[in-house]
C-alpha positions as protocol buffer text, in pm:
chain_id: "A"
residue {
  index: 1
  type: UNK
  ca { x: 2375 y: -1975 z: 1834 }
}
residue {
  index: 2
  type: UNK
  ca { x: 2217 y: -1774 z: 1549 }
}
residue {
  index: 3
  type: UNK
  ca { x: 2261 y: -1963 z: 1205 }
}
residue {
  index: 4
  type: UNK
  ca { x: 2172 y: -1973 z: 820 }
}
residue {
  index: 5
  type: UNK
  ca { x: 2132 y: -2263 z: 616 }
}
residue {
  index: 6
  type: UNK
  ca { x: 2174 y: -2258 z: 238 }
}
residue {
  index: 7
  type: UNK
  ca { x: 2000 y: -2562 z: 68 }
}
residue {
  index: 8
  type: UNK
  ca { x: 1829 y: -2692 z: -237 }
}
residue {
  index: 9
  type: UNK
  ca { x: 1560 y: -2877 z: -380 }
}
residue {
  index: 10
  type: UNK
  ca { x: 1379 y: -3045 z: -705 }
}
residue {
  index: 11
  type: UNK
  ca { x: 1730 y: -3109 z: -828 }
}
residue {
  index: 12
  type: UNK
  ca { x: 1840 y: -2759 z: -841 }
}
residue {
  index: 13
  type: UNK
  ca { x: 1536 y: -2605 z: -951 }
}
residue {
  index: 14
  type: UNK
  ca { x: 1498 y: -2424 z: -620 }
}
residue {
  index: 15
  type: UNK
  ca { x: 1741 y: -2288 z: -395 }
}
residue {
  index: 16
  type: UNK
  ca { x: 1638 y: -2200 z: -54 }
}
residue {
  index: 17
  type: UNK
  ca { x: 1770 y: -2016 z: 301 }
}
residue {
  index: 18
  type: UNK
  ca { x: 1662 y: -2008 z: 617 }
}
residue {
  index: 19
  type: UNK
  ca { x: 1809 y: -1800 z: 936 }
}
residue {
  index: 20
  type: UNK
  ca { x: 1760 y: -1826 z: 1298 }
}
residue {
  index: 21
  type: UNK
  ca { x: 1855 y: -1494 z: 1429 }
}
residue {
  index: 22
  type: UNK
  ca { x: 1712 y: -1411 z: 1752 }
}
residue {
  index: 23
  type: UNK
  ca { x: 2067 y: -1360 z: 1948 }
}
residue {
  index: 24
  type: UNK
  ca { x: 2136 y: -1121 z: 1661 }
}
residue {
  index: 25
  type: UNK
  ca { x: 1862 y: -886 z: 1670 }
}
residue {
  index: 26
  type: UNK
  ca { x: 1837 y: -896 z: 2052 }
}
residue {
  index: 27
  type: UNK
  ca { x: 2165 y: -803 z: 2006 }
}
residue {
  index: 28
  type: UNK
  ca { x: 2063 y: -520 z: 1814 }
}
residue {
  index: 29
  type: UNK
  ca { x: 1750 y: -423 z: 2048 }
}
residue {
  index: 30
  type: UNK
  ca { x: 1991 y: -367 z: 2316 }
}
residue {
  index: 31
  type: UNK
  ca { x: 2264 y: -168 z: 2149 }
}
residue {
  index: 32
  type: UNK
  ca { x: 2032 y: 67 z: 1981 }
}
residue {
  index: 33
  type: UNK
  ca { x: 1733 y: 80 z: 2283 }
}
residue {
  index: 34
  type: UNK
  ca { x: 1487 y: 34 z: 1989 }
}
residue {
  index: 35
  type: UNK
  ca { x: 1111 y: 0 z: 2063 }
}
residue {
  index: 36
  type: UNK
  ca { x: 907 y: -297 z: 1997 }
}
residue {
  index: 37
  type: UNK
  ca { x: 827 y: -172 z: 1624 }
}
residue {
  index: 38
  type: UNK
  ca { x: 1143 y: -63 z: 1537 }
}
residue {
  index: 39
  type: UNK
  ca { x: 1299 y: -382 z: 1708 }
}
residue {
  index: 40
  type: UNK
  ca { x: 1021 y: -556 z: 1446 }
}
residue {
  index: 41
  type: UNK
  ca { x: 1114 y: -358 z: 1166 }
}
residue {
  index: 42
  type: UNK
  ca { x: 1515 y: -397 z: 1213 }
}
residue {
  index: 43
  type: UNK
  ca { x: 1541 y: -744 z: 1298 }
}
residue {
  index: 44
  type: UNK
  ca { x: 1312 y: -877 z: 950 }
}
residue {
  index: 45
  type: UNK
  ca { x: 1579 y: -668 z: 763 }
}
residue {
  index: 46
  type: UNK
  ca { x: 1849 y: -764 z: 976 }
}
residue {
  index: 47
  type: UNK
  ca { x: 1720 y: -1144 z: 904 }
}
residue {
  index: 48
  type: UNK
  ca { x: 1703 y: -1039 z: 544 }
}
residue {
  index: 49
  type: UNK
  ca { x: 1996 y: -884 z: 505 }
}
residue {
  index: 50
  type: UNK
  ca { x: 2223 y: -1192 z: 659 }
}
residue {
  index: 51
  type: UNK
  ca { x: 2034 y: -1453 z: 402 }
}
residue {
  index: 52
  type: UNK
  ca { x: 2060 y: -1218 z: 63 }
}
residue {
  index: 53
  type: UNK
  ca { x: 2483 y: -1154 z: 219 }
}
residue {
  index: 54
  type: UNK
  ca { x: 2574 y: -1477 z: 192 }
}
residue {
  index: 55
  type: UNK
  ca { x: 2404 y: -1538 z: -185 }
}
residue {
  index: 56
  type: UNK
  ca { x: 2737 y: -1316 z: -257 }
}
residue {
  index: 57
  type: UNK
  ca { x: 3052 y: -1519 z: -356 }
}
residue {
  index: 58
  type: UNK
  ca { x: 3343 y: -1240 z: -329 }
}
residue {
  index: 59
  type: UNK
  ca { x: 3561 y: -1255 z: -3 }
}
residue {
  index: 60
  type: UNK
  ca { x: 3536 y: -819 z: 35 }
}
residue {
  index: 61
  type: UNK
  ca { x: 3157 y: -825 z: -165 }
}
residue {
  index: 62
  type: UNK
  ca { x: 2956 y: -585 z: 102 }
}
residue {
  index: 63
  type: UNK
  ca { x: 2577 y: -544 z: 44 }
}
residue {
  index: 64
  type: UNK
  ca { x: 2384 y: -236 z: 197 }
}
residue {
  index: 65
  type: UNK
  ca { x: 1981 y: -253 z: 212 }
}
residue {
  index: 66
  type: UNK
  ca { x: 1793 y: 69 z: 261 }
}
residue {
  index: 67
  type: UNK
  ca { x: 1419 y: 110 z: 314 }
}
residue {
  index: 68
  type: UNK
  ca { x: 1358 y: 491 z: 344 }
}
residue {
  index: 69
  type: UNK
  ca { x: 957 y: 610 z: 402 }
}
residue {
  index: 70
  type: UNK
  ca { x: 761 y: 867 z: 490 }
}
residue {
  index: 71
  type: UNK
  ca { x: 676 y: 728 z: 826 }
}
residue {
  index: 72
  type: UNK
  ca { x: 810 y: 777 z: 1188 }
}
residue {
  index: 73
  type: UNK
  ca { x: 1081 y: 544 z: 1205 }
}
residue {
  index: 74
  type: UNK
  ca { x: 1232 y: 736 z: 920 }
}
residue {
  index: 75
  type: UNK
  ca { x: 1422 y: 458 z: 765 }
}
residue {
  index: 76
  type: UNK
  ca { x: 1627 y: 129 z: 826 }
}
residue {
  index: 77
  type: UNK
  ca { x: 1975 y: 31 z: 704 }
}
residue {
  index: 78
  type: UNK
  ca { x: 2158 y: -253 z: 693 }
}
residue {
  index: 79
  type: UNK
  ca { x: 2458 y: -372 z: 569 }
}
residue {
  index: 80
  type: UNK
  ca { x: 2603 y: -762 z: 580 }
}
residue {
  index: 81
  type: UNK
  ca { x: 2883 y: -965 z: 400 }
}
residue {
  index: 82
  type: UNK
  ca { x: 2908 y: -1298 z: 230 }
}
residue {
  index: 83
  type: UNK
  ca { x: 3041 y: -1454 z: 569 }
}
residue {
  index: 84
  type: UNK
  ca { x: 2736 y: -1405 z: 771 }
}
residue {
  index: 85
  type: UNK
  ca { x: 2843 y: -1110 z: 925 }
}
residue {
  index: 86
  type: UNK
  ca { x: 2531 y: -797 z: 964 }
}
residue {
  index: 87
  type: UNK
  ca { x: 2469 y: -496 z: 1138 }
}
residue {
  index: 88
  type: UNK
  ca { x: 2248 y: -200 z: 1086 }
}
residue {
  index: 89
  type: UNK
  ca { x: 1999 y: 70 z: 1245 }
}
residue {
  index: 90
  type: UNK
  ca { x: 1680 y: 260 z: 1253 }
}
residue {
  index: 91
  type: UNK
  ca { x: 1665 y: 666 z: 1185 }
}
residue {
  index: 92
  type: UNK
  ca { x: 1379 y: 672 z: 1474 }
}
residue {
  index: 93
  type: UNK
  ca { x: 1455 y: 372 z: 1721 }
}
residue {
  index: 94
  type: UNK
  ca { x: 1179 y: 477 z: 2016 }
}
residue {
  index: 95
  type: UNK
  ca { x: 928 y: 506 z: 1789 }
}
residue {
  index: 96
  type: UNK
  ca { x: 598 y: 402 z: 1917 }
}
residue {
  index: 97
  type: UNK
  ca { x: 276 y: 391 z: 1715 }
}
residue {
  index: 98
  type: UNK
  ca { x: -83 y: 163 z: 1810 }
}
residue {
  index: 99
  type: UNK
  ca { x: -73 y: -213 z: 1717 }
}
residue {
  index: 100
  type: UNK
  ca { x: -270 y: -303 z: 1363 }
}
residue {
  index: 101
  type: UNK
  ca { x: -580 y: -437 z: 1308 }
}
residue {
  index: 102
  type: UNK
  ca { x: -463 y: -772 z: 1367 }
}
residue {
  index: 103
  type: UNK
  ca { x: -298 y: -698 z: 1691 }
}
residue {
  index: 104
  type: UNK
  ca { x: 34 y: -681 z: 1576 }
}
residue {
  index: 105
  type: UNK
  ca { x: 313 y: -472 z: 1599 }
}
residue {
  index: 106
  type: UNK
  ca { x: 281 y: -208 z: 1259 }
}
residue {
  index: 107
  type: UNK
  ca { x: 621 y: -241 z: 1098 }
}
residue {
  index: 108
  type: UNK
  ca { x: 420 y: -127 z: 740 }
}
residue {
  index: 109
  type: UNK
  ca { x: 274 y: 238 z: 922 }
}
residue {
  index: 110
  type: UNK
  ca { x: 604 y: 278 z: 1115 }
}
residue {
  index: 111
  type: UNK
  ca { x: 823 y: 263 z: 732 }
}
residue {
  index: 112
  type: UNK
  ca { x: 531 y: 422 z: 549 }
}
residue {
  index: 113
  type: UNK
  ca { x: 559 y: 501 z: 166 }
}
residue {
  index: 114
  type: UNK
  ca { x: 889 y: 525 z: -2 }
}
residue {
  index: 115
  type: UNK
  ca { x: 1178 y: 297 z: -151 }
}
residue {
  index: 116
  type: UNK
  ca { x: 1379 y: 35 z: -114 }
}
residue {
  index: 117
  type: UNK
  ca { x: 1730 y: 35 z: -248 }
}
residue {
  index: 118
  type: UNK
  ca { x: 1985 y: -232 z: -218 }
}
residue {
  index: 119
  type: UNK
  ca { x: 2368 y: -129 z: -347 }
}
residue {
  index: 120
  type: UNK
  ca { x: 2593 y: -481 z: -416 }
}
residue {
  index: 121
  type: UNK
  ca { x: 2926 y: -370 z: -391 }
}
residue {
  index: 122
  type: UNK
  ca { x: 3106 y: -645 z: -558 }
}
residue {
  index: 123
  type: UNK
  ca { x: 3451 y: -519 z: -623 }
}
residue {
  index: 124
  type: UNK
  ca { x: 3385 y: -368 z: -950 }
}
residue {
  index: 125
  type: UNK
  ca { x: 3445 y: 18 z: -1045 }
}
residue {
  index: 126
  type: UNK
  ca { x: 3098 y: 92 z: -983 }
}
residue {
  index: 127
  type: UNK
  ca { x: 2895 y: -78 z: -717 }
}
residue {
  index: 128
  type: UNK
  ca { x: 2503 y: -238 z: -837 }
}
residue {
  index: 129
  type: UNK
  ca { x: 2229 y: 0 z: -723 }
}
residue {
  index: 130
  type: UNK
  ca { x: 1861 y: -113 z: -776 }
}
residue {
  index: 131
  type: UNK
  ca { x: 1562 y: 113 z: -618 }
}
residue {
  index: 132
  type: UNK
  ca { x: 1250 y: -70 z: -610 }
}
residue {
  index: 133
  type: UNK
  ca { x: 910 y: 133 z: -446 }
}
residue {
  index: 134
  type: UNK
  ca { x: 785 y: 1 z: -108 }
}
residue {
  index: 135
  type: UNK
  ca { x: 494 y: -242 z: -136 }
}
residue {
  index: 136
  type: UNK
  ca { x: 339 y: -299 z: 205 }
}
residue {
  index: 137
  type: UNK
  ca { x: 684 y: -212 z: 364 }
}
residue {
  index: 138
  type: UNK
  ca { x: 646 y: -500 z: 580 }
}
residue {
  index: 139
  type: UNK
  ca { x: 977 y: -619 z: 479 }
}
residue {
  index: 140
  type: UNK
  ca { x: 967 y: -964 z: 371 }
}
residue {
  index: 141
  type: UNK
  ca { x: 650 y: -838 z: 98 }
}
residue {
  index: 142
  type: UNK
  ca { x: 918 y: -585 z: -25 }
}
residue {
  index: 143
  type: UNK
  ca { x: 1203 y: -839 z: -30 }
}
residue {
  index: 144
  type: UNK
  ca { x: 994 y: -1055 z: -302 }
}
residue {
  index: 145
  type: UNK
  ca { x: 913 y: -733 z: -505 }
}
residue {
  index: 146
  type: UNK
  ca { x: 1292 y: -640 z: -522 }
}
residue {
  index: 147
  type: UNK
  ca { x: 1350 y: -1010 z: -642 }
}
residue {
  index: 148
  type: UNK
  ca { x: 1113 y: -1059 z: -940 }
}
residue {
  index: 149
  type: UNK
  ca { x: 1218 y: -687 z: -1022 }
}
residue {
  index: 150
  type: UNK
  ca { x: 1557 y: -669 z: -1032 }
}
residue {
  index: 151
  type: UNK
  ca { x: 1643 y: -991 z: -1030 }
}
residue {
  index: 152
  type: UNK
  ca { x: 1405 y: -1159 z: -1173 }
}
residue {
  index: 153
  type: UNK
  ca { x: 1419 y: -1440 z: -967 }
}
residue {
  index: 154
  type: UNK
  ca { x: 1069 y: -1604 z: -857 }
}
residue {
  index: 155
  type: UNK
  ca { x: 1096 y: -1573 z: -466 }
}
residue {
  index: 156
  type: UNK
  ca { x: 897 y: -1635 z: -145 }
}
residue {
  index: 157
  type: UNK
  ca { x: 1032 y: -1440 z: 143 }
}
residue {
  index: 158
  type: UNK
  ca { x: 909 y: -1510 z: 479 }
}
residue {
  index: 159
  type: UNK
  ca { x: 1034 y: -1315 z: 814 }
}
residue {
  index: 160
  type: UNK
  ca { x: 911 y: -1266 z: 1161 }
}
residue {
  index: 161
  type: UNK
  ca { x: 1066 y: -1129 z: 1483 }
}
residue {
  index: 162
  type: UNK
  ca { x: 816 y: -1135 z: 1832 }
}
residue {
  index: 163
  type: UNK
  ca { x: 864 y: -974 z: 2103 }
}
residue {
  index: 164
  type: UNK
  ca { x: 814 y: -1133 z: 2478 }
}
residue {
  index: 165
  type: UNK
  ca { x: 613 y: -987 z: 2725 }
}
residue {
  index: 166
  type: UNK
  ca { x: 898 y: -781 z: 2883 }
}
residue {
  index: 167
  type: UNK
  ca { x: 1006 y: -651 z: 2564 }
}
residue {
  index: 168
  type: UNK
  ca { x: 1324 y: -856 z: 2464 }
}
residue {
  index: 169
  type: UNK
  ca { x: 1333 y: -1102 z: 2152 }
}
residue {
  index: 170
  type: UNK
  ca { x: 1178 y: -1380 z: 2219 }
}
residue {
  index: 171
  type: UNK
  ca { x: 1226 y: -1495 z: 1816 }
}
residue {
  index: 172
  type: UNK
  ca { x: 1336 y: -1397 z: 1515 }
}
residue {
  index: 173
  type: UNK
  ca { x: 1391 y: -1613 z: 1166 }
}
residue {
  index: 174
  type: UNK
  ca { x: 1311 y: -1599 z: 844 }
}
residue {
  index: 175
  type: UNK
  ca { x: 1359 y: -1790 z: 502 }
}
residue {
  index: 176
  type: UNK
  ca { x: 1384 y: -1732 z: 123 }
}
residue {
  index: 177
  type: UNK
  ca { x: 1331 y: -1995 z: -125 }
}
residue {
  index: 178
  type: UNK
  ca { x: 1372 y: -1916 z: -482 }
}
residue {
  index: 179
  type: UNK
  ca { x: 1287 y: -2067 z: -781 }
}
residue {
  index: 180
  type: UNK
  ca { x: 1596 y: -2131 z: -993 }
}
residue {
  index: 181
  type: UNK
  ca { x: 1552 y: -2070 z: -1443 }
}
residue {
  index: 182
  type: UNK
  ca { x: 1376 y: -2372 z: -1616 }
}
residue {
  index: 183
  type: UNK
  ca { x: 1224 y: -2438 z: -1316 }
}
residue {
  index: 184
  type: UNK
  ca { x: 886 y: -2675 z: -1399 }
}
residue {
  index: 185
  type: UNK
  ca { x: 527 y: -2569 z: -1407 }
}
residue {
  index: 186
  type: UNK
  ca { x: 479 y: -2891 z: -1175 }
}
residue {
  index: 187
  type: UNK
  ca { x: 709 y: -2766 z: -866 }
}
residue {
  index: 188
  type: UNK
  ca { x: 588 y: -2431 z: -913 }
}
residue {
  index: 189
  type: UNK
  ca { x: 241 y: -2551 z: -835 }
}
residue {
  index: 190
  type: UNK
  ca { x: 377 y: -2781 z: -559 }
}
residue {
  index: 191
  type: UNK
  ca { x: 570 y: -2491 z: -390 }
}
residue {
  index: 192
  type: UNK
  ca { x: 278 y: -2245 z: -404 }
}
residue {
  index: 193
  type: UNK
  ca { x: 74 y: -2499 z: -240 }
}
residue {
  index: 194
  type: UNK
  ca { x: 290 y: -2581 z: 48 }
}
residue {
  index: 195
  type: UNK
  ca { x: 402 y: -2209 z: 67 }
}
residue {
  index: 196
  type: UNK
  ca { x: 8 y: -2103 z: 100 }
}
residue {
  index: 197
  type: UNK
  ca { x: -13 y: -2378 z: 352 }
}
residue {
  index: 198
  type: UNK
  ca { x: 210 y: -2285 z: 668 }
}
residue {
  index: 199
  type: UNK
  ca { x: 197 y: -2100 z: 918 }
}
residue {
  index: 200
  type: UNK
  ca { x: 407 y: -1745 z: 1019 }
}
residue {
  index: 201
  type: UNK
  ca { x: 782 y: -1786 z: 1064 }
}
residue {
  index: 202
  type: UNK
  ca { x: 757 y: -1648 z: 1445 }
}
residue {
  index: 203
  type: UNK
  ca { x: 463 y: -1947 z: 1529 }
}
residue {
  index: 204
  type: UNK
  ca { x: 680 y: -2217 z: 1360 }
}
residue {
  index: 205
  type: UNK
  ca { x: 956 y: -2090 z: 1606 }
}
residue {
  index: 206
  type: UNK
  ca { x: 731 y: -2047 z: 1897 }
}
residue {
  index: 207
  type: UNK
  ca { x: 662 y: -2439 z: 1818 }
}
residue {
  index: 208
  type: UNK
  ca { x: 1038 y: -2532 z: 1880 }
}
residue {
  index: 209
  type: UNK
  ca { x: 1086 y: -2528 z: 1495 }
}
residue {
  index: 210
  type: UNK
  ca { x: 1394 y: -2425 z: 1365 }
}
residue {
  index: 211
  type: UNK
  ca { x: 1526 y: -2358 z: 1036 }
}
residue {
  index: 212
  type: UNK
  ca { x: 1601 y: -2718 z: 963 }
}
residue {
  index: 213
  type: UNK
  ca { x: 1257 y: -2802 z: 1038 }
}
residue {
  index: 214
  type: UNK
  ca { x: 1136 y: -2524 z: 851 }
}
residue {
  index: 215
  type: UNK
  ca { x: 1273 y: -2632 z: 502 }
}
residue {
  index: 216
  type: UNK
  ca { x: 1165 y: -2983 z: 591 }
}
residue {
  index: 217
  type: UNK
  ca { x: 834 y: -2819 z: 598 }
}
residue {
  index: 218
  type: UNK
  ca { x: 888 y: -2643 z: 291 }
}
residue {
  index: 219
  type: UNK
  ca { x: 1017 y: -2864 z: 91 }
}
residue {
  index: 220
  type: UNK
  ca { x: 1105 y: -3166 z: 256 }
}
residue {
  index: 221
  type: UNK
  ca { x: 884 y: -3320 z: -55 }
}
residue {
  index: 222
  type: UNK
  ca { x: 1090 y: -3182 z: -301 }
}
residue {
  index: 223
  type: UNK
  ca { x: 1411 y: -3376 z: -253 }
}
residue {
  index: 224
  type: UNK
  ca { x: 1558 y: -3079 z: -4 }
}
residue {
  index: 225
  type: UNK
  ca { x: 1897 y: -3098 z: 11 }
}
residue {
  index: 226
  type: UNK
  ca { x: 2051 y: -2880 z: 279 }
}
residue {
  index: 227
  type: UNK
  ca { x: 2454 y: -2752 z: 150 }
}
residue {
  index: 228
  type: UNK
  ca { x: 2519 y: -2540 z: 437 }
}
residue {
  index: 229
  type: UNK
  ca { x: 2482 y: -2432 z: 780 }
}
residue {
  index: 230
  type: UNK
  ca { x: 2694 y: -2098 z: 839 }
}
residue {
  index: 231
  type: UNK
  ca { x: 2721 y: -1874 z: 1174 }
}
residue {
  index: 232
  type: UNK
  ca { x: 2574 y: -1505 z: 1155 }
}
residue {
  index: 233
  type: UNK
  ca { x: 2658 y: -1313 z: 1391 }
}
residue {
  index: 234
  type: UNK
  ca { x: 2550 y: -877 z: 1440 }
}
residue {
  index: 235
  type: UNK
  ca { x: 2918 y: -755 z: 1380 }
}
residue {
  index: 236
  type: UNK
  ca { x: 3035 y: -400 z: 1330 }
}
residue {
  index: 237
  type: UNK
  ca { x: 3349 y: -325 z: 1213 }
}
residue {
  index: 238
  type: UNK
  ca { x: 3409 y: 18 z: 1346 }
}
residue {
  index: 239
  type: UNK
  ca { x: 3715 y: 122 z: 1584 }
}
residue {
  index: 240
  type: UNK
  ca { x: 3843 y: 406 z: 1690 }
}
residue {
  index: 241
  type: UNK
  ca { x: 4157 y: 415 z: 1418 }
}
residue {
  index: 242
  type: UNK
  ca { x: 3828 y: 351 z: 1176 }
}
residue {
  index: 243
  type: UNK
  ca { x: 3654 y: 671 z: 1285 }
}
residue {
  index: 244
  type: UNK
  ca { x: 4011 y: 841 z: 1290 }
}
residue {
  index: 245
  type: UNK
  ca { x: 4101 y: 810 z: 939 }
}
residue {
  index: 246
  type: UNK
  ca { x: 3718 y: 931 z: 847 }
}
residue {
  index: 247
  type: UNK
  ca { x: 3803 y: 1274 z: 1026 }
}
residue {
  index: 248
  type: UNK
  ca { x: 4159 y: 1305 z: 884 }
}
residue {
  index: 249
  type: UNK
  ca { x: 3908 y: 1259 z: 569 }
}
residue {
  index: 250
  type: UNK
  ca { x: 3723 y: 1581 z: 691 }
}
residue {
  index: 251
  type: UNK
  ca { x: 4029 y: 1782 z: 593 }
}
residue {
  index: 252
  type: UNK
  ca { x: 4277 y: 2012 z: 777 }
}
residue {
  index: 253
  type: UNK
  ca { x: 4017 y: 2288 z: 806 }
}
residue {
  index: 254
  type: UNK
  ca { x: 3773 y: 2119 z: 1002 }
}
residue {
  index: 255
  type: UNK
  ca { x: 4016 y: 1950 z: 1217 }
}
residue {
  index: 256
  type: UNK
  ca { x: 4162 y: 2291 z: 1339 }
}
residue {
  index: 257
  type: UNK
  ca { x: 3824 y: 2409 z: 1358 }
}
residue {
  index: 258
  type: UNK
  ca { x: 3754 y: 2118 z: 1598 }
}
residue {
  index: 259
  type: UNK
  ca { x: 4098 y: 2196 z: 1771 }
}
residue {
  index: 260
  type: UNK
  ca { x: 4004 y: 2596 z: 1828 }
}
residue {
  index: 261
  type: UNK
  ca { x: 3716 y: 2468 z: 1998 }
}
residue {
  index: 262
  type: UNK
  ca { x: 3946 y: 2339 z: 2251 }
}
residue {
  index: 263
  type: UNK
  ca { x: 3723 y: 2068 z: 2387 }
}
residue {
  index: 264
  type: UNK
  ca { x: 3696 y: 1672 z: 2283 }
}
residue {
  index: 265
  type: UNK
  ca { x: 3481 y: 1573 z: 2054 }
}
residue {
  index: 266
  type: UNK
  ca { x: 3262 y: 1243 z: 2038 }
}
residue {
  index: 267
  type: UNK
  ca { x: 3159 y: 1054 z: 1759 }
}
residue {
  index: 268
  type: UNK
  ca { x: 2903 y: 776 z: 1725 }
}
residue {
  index: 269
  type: UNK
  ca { x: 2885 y: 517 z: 1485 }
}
residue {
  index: 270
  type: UNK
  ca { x: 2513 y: 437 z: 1347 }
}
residue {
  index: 271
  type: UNK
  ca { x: 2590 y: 96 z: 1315 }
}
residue {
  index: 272
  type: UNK
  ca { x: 2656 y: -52 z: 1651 }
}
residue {
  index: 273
  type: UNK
  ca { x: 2571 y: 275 z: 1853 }
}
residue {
  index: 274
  type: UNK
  ca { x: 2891 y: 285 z: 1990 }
}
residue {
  index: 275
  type: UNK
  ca { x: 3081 y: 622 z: 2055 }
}
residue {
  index: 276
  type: UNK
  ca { x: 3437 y: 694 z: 2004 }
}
residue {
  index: 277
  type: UNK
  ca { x: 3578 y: 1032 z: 2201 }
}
residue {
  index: 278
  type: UNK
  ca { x: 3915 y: 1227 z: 2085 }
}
residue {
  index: 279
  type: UNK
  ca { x: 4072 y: 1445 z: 2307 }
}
residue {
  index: 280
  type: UNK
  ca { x: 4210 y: 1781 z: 2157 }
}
residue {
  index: 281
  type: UNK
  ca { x: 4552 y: 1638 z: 2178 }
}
residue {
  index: 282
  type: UNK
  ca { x: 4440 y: 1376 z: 1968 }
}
residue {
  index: 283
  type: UNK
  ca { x: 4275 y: 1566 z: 1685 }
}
residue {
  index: 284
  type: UNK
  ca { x: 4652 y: 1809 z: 1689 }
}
residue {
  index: 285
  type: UNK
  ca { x: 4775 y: 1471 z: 1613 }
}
residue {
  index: 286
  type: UNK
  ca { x: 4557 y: 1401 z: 1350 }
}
residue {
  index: 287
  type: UNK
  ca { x: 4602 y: 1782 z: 1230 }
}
residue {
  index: 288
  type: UNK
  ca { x: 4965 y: 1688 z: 1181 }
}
residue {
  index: 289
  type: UNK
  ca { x: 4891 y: 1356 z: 966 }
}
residue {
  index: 290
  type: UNK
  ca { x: 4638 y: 1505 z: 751 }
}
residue {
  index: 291
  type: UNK
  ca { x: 4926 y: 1765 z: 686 }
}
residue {
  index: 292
  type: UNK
  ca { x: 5139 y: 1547 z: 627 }
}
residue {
  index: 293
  type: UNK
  ca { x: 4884 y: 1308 z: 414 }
}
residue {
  index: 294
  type: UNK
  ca { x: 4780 y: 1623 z: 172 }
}
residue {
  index: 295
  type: UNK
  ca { x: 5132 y: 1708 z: 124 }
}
residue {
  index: 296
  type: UNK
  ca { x: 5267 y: 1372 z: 21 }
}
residue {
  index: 297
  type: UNK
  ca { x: 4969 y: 1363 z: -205 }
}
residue {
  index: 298
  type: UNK
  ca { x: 5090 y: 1619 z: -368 }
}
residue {
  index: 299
  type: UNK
  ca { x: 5373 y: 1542 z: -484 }
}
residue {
  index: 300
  type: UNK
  ca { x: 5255 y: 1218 z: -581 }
}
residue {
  index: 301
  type: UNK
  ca { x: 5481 y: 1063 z: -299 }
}
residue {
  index: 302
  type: UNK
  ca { x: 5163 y: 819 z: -193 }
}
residue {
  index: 303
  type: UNK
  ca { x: 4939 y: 677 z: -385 }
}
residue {
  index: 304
  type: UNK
  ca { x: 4565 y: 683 z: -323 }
}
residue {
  index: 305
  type: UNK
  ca { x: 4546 y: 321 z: -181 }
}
residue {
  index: 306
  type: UNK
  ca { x: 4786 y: 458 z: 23 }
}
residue {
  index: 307
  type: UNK
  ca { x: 4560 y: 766 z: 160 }
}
């Protein structure tokens, strides 16, 4: 079972997360066919994404990472809750480039230049939007960046995801440990050390380490404290009365447009890769609602929680 653990150290001057995540992004490998790179480059956000969802408090609080190059793989999105709930995709998911100098599967030249935004929609009128410019777009590099940037919040973000011989997930993890205001020049120095002392997330793993033993690593000098140990899971919550109301959204025009065509349509959701078909008697059906909808909007009959 995939997992994150939310913990603390130094008597709250840092607060730390690890993930084990491997069910999640093989998951994910499988639903979207994604090559090695782009199973790399998916799964450290995916890993990501999970930890930095459950820093938010709100029940409905929804936060959406996007890490858009100039590279093959075209982008990556991701989207996860405060309940340890993620999901996401890749623009180019068989994308296949040569291994890097060290060997290693290029999740930096499969990105390439560009941005990374991350929107935090917390319930308020408008949602947070920070754009930060990709580093080495290795992910967990460009994680740290968006921390002391926008948040300026000291952090170390680690994340790995290898591959097995036949191409599944063999591991995935990650952790972020943060140093909390006031923190002292004394743990600083400590962290850094031990931080500058261990070894890749993926070889810990490959060792039998998980993320309790990581933290122990980490800080099991500092007083480390773990809170928390929550289930994350790859979850989308698509359906096919989800993907109706979006197309009632299209408007009556392009619904009879899809209706003169007089064939079904199919729609796919980017998310989990799963595709939804409506028969022409269904979109009539919808036809009638969205009638029905614009009219009672017009009148003021409905209101628009109600739409």
């Amino acid at each position: 079972m995939d997992y994150i653990l939310r913990a603390t150290a130094a008597r709250g001057q840092i607060r730390a997360f690890a993930i084990k995540s491997t069910e999640l992004v093989e998951f994910a490998r499988i639903h979207h066919n994604t090559s090695p790179v782009a199973t790399a480059a998916l799964g450290r956000l995916l890993s990501g994404g999970a930890m930095m969802g459950i820093m938010m408090k709100g029940e409905k609080d929804v936060l959406t990472l996007m890490m858009k190059g100039d590279g093959p793989i075209g982008g990556v999105t991701v989207t996860a809750d405060s309940k340890g709930n993620v999901k996401g995709y890749v623009n180019n998911p068989m994308v296949l480039i040569p291994l890097n100098y060290a060997g290693k599967l290029d999740v930096g030249a499969a990105i390439g230049y560009g941005e990374l935004t991350v929107i935090k929609d917390l319930g308020m009128k408008e949602p947070y939007v920070s754009q930060t410019p990709l580093g080495t777009s290795e992910v967990a590099e460009d994680l740290t960046f968006y921390f002391a940037k926008s948040e300026q919040t000291p952090s170390a973000v680690a994340l790995g995801v290898l591959m097995s011989t036949e191409n599944t997930v063999a591991q995935a993890g990650g952790f972020i440990v943060q140093l909390m205001p006031g923190a002292s020049d004394e743990i600083i120095d400590v962290l850094e050390d031990k931080l500058s002392k261990i070894k890749s997330v993926t070889e810990m793993m490959e060792e039998g380490m998980g993320p309790e033993e990581i933290l122990q690593l980490v800080l099991g000098d500092l007083d480390l404290e773990i809170l928390e140990k929550i289930p994350t899971q790859f979850h989308c919550s698509c359906s096919k009365e989800h993907i109706a109301r979006g197309l009632v959204a299209l408007g009556k025009e392009e619904l009879q447009s899809m209706i003169d065509d007089g064939q079904s349509i199919t729609v796919n959701c980017h998310f989990c890769n799963t595709d939804y078909t409506y028969s022409v008697d269904e979109l009539k059906e919808l036809l009638e609602f969205a009638k029905i909808k614009s009219a009672a909007k017009k009148v003021g009959i409905l209101g628009e929680e109600n739409l």
